[in-house]
N, CA and C atoms of all chains as a GROMACS GRO file, in nm:
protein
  600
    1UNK      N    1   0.085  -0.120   0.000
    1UNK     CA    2   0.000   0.000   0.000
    1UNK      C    3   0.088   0.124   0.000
    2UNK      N    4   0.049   0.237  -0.074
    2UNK     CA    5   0.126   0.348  -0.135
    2UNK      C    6   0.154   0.440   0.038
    3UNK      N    7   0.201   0.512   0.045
    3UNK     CA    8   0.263   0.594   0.181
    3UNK      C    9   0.175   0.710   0.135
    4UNK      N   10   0.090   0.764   0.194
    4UNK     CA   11   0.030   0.920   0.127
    4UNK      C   12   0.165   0.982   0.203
    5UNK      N   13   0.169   1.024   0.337
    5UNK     CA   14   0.257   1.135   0.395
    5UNK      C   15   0.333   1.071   0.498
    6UNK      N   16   0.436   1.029   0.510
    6UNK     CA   17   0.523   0.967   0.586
    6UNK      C   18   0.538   1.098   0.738
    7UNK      N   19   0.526   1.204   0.723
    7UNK     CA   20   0.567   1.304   0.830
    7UNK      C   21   0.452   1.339   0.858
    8UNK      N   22   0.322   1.254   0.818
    8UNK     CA   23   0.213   1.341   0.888
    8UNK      C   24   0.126   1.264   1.010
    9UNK      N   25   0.045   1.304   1.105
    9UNK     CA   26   0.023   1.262   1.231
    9UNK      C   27  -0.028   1.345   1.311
   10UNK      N   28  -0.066   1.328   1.438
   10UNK     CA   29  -0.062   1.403   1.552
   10UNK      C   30   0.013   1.486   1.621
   11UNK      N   31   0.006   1.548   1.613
   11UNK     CA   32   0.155   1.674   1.710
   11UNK      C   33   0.069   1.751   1.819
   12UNK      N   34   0.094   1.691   1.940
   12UNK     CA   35   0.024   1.773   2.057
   12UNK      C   36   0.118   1.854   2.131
   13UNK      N   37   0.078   1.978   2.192
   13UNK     CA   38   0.157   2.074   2.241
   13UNK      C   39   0.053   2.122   2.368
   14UNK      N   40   0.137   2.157   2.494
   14UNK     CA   41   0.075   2.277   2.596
   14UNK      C   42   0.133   2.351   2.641
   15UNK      N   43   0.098   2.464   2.712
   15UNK     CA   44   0.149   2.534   2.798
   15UNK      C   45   0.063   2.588   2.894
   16UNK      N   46   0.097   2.668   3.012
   16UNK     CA   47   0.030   2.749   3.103
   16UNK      C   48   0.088   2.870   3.156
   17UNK      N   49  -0.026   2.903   3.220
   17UNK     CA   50   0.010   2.986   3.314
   17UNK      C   51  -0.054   3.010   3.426
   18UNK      N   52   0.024   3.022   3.543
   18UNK     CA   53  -0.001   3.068   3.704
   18UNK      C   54  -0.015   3.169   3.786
   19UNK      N   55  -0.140   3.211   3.829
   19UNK     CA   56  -0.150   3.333   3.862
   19UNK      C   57  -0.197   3.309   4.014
   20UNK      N   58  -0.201   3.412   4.121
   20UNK     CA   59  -0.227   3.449   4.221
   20UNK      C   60  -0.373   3.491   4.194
   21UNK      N   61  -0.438   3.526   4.330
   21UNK     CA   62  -0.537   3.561   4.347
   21UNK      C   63  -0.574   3.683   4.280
   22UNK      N   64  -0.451   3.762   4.277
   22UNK     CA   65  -0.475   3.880   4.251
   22UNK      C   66  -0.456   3.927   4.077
   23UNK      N   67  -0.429   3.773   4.028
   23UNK     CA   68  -0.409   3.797   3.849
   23UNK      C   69  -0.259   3.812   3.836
   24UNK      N   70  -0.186   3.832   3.966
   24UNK     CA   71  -0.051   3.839   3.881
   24UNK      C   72  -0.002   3.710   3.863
   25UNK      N   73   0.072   3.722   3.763
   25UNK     CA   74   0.141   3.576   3.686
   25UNK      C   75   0.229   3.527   3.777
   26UNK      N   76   0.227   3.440   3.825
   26UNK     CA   77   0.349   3.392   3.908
   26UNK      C   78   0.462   3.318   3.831
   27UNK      N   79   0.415   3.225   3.766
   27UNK     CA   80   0.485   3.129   3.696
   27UNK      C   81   0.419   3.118   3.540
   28UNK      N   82   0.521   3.113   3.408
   28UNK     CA   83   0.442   2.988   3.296
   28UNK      C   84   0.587   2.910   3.297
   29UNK      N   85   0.465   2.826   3.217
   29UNK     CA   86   0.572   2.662   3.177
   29UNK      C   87   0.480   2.584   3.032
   30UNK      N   88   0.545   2.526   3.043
   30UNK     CA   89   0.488   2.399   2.949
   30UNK      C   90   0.434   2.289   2.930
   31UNK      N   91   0.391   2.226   2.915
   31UNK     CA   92   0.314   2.095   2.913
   31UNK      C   93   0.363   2.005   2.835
   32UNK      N   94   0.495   1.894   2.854
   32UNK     CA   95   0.594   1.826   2.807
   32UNK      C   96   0.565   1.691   2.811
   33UNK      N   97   0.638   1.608   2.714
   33UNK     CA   98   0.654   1.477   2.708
   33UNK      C   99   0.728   1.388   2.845
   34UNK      N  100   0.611   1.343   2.951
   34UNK     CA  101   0.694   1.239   3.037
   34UNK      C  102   0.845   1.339   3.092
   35UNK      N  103   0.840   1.472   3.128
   35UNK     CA  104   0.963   1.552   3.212
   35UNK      C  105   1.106   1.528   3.080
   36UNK      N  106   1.043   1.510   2.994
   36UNK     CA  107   1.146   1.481   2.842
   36UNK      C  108   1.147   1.625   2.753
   37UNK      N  109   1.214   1.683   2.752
   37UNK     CA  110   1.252   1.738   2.621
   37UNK      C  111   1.361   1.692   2.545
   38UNK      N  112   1.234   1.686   2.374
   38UNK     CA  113   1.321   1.659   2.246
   38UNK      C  114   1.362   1.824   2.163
   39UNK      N  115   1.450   1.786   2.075
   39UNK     CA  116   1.464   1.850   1.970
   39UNK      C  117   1.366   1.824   1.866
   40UNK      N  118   1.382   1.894   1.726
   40UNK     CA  119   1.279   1.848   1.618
   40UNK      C  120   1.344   1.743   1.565
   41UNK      N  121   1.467   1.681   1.628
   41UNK     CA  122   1.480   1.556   1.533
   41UNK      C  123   1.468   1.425   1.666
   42UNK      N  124   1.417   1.463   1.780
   42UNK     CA  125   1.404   1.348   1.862
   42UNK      C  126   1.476   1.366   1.972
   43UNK      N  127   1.579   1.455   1.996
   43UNK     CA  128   1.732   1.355   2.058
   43UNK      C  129   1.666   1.478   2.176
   44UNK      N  130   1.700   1.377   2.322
   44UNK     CA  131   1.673   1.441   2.389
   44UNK      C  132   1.773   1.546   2.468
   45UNK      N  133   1.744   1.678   2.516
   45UNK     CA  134   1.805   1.804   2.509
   45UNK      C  135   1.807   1.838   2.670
   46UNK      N  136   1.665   1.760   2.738
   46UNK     CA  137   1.673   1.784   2.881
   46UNK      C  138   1.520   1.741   2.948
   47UNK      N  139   1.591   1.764   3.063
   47UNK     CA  140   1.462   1.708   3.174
   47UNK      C  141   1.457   1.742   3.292
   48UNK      N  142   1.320   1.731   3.355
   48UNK     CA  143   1.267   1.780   3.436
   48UNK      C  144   1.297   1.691   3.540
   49UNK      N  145   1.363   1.703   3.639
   49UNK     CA  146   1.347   1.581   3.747
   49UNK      C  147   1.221   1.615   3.866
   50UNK      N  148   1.181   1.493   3.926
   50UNK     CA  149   1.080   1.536   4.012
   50UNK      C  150   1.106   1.640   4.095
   51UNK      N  151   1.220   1.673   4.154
   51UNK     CA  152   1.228   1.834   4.273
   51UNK      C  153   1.227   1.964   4.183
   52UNK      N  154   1.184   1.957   4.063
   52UNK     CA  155   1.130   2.071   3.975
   52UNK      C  156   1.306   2.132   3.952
   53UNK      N  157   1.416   2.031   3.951
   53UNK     CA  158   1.491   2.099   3.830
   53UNK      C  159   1.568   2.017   3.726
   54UNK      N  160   1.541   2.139   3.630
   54UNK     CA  161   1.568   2.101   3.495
   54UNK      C  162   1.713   2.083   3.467
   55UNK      N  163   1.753   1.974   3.374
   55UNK     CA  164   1.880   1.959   3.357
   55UNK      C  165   1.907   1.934   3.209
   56UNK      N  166   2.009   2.008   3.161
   56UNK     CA  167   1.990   2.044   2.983
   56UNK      C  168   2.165   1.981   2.978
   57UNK      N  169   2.172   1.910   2.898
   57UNK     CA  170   2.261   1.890   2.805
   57UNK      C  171   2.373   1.811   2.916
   58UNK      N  172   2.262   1.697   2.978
   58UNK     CA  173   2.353   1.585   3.093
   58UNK      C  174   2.290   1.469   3.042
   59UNK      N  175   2.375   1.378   3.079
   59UNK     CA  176   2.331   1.208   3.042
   59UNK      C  177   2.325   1.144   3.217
   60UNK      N  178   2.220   1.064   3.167
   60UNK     CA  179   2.162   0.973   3.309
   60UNK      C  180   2.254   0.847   3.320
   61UNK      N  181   2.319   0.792   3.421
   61UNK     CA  182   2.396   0.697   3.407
   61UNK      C  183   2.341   0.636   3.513
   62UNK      N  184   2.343   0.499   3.497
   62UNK     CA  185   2.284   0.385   3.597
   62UNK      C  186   2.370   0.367   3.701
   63UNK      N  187   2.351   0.390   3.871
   63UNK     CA  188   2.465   0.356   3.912
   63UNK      C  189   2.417   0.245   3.984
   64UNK      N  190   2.367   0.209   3.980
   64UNK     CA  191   2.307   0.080   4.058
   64UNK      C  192   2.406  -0.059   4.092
   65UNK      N  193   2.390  -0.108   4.214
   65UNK     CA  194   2.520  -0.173   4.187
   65UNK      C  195   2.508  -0.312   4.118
   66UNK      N  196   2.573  -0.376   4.098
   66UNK     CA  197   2.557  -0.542   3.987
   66UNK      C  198   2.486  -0.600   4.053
   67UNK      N  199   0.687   1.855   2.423
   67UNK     CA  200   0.585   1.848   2.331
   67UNK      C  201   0.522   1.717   2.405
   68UNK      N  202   0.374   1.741   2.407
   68UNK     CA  203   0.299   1.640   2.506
   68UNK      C  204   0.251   1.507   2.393
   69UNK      N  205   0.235   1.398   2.472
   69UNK     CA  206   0.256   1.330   2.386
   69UNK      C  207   0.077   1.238   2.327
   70UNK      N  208   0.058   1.256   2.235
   70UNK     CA  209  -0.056   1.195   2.166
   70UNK      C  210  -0.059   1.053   2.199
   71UNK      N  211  -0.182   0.969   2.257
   71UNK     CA  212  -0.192   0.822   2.323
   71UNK      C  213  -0.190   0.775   2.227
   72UNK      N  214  -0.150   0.629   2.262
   72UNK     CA  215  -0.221   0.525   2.166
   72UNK      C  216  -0.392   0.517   2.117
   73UNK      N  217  -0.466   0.517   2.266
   73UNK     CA  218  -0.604   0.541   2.285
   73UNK      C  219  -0.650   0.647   2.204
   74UNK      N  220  -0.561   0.754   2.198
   74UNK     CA  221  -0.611   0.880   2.138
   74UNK      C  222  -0.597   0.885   1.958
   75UNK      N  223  -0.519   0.793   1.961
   75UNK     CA  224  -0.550   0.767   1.786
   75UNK      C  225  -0.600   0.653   1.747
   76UNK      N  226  -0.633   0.535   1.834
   76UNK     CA  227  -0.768   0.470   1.772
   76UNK      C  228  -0.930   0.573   1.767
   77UNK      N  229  -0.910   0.623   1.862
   77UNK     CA  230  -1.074   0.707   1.879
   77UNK      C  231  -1.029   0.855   1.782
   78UNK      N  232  -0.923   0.889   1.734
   78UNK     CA  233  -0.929   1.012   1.616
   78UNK      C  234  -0.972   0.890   1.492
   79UNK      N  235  -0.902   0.760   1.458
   79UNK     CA  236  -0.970   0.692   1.393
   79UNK      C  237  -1.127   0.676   1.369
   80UNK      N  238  -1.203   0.613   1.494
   80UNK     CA  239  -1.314   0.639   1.478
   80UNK      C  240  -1.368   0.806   1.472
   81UNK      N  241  -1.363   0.830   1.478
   81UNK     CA  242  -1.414   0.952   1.460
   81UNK      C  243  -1.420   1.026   1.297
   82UNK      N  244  -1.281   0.959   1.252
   82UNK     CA  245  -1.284   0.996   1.123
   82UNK      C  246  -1.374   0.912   1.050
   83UNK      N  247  -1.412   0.753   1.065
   83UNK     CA  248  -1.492   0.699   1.003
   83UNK      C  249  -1.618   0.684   1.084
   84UNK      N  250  -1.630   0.763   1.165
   84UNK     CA  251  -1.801   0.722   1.213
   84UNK      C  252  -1.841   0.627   1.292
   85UNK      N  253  -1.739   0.526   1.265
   85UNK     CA  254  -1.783   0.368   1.379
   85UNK      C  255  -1.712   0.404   1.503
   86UNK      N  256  -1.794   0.293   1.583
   86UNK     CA  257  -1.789   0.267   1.742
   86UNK      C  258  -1.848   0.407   1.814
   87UNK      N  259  -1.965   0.449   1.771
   87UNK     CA  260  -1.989   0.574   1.863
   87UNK      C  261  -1.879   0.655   1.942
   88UNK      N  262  -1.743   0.741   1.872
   88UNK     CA  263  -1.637   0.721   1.982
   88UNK      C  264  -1.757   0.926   2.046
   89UNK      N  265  -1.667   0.923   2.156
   89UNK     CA  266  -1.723   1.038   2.232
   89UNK      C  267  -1.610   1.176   2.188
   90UNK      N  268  -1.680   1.297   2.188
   90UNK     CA  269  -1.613   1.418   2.175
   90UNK      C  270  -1.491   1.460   2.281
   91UNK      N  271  -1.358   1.460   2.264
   91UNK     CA  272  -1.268   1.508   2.338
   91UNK      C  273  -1.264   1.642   2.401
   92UNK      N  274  -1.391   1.659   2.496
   92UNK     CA  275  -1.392   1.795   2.568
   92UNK      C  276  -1.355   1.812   2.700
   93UNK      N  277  -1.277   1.730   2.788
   93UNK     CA  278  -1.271   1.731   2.892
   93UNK      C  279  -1.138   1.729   2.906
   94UNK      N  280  -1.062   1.822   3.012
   94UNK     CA  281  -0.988   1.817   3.106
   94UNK      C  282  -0.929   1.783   3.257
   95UNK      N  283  -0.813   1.692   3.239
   95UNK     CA  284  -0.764   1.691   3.392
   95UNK      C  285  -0.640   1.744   3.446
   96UNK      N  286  -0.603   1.763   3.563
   96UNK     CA  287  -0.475   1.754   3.571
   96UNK      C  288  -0.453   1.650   3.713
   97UNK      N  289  -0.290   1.663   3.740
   97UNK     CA  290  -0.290   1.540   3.869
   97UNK      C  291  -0.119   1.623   3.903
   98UNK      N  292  -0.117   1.494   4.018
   98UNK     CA  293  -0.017   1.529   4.064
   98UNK      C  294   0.144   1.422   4.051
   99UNK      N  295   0.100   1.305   3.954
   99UNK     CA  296   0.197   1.231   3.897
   99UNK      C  297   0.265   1.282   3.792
  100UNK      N  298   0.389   1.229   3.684
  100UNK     CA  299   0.401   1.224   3.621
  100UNK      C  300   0.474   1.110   3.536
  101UNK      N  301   0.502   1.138   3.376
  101UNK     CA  302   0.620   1.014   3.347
  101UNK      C  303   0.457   0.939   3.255
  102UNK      N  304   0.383   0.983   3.216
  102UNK     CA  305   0.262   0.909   3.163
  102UNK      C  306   0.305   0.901   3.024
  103UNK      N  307   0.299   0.790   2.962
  103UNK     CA  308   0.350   0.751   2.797
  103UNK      C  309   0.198   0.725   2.698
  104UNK      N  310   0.269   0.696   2.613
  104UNK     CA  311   0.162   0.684   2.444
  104UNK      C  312   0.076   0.565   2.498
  105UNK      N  313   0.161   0.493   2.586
  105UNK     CA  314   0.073   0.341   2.590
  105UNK      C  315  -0.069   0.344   2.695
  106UNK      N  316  -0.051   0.478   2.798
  106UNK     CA  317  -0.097   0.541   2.937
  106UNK      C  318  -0.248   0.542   2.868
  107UNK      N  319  -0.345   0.510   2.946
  107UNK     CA  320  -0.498   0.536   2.906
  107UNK      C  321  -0.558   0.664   2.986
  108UNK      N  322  -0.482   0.679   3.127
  108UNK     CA  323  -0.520   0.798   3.244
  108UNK      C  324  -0.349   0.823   3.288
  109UNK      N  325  -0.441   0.974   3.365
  109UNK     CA  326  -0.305   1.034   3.445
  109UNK      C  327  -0.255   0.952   3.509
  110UNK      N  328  -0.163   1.024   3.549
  110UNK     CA  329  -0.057   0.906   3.676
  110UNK      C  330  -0.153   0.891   3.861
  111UNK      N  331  -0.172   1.008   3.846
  111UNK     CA  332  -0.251   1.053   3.942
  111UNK      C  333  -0.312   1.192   3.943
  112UNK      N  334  -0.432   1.139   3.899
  112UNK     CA  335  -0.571   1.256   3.892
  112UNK      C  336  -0.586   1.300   3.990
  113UNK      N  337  -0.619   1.452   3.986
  113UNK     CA  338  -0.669   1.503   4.111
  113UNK      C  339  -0.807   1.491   4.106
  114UNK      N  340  -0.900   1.450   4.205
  114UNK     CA  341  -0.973   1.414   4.194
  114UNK      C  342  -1.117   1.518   4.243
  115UNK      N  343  -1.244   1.509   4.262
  115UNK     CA  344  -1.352   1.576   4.328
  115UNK      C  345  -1.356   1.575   4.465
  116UNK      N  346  -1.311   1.442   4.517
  116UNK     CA  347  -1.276   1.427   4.651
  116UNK      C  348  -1.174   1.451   4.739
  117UNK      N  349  -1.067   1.564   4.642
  117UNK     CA  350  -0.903   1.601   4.704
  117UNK      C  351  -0.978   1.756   4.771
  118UNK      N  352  -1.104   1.787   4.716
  118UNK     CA  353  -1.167   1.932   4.760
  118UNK      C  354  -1.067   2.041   4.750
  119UNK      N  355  -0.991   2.039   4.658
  119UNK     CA  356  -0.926   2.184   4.597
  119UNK      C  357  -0.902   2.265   4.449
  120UNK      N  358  -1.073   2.208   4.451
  120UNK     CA  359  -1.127   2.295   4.308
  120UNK      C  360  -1.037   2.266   4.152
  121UNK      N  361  -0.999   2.146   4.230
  121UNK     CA  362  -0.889   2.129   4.063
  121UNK      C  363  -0.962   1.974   4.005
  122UNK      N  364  -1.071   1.961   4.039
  122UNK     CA  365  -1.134   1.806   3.927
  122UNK      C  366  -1.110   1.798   3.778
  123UNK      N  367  -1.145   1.732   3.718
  123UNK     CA  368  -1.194   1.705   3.556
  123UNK      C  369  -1.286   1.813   3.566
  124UNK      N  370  -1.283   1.872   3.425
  124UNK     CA  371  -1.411   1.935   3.414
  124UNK      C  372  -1.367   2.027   3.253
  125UNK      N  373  -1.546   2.045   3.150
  125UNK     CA  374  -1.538   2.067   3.041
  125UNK      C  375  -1.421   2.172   3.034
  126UNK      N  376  -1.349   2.152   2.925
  126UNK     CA  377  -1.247   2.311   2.901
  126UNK      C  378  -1.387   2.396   2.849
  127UNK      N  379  -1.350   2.492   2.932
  127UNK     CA  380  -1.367   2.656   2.911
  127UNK      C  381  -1.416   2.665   2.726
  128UNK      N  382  -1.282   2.653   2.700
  128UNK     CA  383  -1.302   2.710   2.535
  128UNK      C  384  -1.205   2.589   2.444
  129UNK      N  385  -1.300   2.520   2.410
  129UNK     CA  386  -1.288   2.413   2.299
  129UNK      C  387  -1.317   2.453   2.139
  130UNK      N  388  -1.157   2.448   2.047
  130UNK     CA  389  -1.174   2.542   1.895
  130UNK      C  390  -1.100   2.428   1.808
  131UNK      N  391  -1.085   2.533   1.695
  131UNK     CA  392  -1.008   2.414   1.590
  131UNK      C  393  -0.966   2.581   1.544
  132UNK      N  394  -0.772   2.542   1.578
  132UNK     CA  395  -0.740   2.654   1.523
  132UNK      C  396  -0.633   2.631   1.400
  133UNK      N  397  -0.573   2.760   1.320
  133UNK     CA  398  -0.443   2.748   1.220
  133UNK      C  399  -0.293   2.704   1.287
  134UNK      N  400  -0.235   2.615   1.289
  134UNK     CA  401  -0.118   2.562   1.292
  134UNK      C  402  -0.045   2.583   1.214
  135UNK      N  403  -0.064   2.498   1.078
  135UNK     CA  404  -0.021   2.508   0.955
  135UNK      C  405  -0.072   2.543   0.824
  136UNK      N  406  -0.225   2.460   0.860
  136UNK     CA  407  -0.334   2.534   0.727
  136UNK      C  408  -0.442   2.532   0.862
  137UNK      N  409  -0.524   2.608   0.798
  137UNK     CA  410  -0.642   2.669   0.897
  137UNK      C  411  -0.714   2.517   0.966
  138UNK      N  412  -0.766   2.556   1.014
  138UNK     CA  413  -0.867   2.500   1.157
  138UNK      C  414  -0.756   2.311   1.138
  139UNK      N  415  -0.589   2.327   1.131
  139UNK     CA  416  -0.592   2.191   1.166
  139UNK      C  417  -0.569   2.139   1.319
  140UNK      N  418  -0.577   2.226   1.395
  140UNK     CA  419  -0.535   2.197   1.547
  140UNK      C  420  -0.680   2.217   1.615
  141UNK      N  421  -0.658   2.082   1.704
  141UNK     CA  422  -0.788   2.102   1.772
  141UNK      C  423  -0.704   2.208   1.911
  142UNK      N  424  -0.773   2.294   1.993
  142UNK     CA  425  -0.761   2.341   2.120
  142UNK      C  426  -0.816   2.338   2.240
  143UNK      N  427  -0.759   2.336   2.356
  143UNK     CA  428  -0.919   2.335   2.448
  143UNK      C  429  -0.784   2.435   2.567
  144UNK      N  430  -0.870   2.525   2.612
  144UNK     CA  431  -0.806   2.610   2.729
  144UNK      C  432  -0.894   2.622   2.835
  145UNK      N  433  -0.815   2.574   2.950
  145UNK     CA  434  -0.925   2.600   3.096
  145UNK      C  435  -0.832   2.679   3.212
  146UNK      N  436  -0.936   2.784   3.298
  146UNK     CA  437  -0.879   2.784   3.390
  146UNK      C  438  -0.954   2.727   3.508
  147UNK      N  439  -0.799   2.649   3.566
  147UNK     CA  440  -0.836   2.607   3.708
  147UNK      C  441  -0.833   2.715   3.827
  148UNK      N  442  -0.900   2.709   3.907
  148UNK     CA  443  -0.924   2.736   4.016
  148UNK      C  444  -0.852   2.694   4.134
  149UNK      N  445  -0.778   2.724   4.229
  149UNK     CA  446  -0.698   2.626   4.311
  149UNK      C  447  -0.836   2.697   4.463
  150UNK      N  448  -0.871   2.566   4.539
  150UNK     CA  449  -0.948   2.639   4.647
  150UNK      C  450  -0.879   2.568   4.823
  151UNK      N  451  -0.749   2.484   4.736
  151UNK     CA  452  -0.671   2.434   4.855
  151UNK      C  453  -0.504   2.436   4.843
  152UNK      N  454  -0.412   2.435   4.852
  152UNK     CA  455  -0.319   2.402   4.860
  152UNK      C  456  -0.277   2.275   4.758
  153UNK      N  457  -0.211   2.251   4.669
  153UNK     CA  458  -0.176   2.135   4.526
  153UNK      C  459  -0.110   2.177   4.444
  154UNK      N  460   0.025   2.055   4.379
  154UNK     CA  461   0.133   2.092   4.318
  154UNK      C  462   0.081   2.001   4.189
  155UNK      N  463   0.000   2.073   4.064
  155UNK     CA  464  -0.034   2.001   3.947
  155UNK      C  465   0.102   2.009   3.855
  156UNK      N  466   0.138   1.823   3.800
  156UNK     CA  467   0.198   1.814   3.769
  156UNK      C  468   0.219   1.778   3.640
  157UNK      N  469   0.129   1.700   3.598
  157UNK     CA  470   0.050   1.644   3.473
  157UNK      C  471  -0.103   1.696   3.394
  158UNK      N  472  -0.162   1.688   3.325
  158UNK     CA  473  -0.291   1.761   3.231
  158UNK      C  474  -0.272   1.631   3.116
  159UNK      N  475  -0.424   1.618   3.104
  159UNK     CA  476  -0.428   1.516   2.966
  159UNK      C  477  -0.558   1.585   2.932
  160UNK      N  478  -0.653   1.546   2.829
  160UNK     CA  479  -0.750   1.529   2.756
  160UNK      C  480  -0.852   1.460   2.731
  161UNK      N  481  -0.975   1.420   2.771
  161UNK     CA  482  -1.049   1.290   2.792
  161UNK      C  483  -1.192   1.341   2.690
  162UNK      N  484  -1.255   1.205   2.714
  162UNK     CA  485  -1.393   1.238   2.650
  162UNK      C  486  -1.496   1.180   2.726
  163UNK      N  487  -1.472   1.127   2.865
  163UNK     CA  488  -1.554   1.099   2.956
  163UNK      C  489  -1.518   1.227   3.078
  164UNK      N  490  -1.683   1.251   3.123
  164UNK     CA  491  -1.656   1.373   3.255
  164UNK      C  492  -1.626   1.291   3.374
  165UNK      N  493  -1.637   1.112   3.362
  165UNK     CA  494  -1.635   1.088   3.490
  165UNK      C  495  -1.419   1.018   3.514
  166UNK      N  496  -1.398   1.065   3.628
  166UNK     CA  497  -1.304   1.101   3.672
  166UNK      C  498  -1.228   0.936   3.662
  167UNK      N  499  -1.100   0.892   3.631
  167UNK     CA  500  -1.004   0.810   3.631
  167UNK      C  501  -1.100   0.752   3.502
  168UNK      N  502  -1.078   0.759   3.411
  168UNK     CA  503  -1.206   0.689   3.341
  168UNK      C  504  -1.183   0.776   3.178
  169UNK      N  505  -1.219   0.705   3.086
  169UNK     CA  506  -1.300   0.728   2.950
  169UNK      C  507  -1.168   0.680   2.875
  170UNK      N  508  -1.125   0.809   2.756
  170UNK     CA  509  -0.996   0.745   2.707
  170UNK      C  510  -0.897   0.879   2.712
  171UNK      N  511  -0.808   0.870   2.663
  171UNK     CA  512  -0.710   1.000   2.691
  171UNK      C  513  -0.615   1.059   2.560
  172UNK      N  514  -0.652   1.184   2.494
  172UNK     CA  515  -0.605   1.223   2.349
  172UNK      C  516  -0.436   1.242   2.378
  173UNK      N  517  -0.414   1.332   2.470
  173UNK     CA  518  -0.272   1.362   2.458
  173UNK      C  519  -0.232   1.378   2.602
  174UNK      N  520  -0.125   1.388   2.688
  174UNK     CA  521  -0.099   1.371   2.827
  174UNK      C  522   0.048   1.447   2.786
  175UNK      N  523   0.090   1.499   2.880
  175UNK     CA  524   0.202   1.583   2.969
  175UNK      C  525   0.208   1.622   3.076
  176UNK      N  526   0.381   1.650   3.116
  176UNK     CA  527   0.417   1.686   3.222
  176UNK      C  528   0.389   1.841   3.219
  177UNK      N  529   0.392   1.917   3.342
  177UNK     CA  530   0.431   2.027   3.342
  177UNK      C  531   0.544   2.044   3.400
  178UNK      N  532   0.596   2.137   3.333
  178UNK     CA  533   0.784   2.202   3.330
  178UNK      C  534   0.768   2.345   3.345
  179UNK      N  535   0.800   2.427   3.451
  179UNK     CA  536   0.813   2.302   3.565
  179UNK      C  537   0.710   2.305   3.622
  180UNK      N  538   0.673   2.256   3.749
  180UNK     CA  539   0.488   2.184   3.820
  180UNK      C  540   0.508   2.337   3.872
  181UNK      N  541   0.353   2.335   3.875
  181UNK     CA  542   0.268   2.444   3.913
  181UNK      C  543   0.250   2.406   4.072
  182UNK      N  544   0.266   2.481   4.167
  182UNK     CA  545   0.293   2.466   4.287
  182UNK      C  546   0.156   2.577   4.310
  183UNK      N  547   0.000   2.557   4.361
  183UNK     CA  548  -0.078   2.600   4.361
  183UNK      C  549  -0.119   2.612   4.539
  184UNK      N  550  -0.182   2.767   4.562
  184UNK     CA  551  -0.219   2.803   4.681
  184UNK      C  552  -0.378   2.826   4.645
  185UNK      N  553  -0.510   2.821   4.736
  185UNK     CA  554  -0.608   2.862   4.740
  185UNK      C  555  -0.633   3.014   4.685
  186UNK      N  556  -0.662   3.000   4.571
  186UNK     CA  557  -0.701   3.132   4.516
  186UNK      C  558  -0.633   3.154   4.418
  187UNK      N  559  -0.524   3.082   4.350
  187UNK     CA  560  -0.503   3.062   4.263
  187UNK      C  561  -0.515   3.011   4.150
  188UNK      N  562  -0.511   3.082   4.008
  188UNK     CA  563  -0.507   3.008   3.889
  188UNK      C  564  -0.447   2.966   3.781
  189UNK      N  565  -0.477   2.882   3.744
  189UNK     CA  566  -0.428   2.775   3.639
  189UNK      C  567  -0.463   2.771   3.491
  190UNK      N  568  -0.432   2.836   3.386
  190UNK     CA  569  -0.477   2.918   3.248
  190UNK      C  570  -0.411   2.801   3.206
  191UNK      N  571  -0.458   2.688   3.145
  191UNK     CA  572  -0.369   2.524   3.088
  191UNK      C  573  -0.447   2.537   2.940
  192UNK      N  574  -0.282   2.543   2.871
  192UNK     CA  575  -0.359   2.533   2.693
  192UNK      C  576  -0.349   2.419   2.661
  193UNK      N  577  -0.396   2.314   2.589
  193UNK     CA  578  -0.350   2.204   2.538
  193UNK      C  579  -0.405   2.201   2.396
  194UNK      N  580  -0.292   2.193   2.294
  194UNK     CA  581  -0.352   2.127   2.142
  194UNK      C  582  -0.278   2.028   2.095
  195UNK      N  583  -0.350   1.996   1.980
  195UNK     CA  584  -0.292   1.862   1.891
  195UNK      C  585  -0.365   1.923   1.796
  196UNK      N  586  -0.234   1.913   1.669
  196UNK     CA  587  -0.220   1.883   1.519
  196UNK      C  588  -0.257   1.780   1.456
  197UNK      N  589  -0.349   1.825   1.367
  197UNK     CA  590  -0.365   1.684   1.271
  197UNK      C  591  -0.290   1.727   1.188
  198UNK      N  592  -0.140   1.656   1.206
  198UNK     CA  593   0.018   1.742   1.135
  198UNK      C  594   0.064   1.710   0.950
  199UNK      N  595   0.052   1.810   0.866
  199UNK     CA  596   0.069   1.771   0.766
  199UNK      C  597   0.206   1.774   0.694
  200UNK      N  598   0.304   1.841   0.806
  200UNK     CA  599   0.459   1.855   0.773
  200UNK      C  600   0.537   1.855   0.921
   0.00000   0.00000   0.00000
C-alpha cells in the first residue's frame, strides 16, 4: 500500500500559566513529554526531574550496583 | 511536546470513520503524577472531586479548531483552574468521559516546571494537537 505522507500525524503541544489571586502571573511553563525534552529531530536536550529541576545537556547513568 | 496516546488515535480513527460511537474530546484533567507515555490510558494521578481543591476534571472553558499550519488543523481546548486548597499540578491530559479516572485520553504531559498551587489561585492550561501535515 502506497505511503500518502510519511511526516504526517498528531503533534500535541501545551502550555500554562499561574497566577495568584490577585491575576498576577506567578509562573508559565509547558506541558511536556513524560519531564522529556526533544529536539525536532528526537534527541533528547533535557529534563525535568521530580524536585522541579531542569537539567539540559547531561546524560543519566545507571549507578546501581551489579 | 505532550505526547498523543495510543487510545487517542484509535478514537481520532473512529471519529474519522463514524464507527464505534467514539465520544467528543472535551474534557480536562490535571494530577499530581508524572512520566505518563503513548501506551498510558489515564493520568498518573488525577486530582480528583474528593481532594476538595477545586482542581477536578471538568469541560475546558473554550474548545476550537485553530491554524497551525493550514487553517482549523489543530484542535484546542483552554481552561482555567481554580486552586481552592493548597496542590502541586503536575501532569494535564485530555479525555472524552466527565467521569473522573475513566473514559480514554487524546494527549498527556508533564508540566515544566509543576505548578505549585495556593487557594485562590489560577491555572490558564492550553493544550492542542495537530492533525500534522509537515
Amino acid at each position: 500500500m502506497g505511503e500518502l505522507d510519511a511526516r504526517s500525524g498528531l503533534q500535541a503541544t501545551g502550555e500554562y500559566v499561574l497566577r495568584d489571586k490577585n491575576g498576577n502571573i506567578k509562573q508559565t511553563g509547558d506541558v511536556i513529554e513524560g519531564n522529556i525534552e526533544r529536539d525536532d529531530k528526537g534527541n533528547i536536550i533535557a529534563f525535568t526531574d521530580p524536585n522541579n529541576i531542569r537539567h539540559v545537556d547531561c546524560e543519566v547513568e545507571n549507578d546501581s550496583p551489579d | 511536546m505532550t505526547v498523543p496516546t495510543n487510545a487517542g488515535f484509535a478514537e481520532m480513527a473512529k471519529h474519522a470513520t463514524g464507527t464505534g460511537t467514539p465520544a467528543a474530546f472535551t474534557f480536562i484533567a490535571v494530577g499530581e503524577g508524572t512520566g505518563q507515555v503513548a501506551s498510558d490510558t489515564q493520568l498518573a494521578d488525577e486530582i480528583l472531586t474528593g481532594d476538595s481543591v477545586g482542581l477536578e476534571r471538568d469541560t475546558a472553558g473554550t474548545i476550537s479548531t485553530v491554524q497551525t499550519t493550514v487553517p482549523d488543523d489543530t484542535a484546542s481546548w483552554v481552561h482555567v483552574f481554580t486552586a481552592t486548597g493548597t496542590k502541586t499540578v503536575s501532569e494535564a491530559g485530555i479525555f472524552n468521559l466527565a467521569t473522573e479516572n475513566a473514559g480514554d485520553m487524546l494527549i498527556v504531559g508533564d508540566l515544566s516546571p509543576v505548578a505549585a498551587m495556593v487557594s485562590g489561585d489560577t491555572l490558564t492550561l492550553t493544550m492542542k494537537c495537530q492533525f500534522k501535515a509537515d
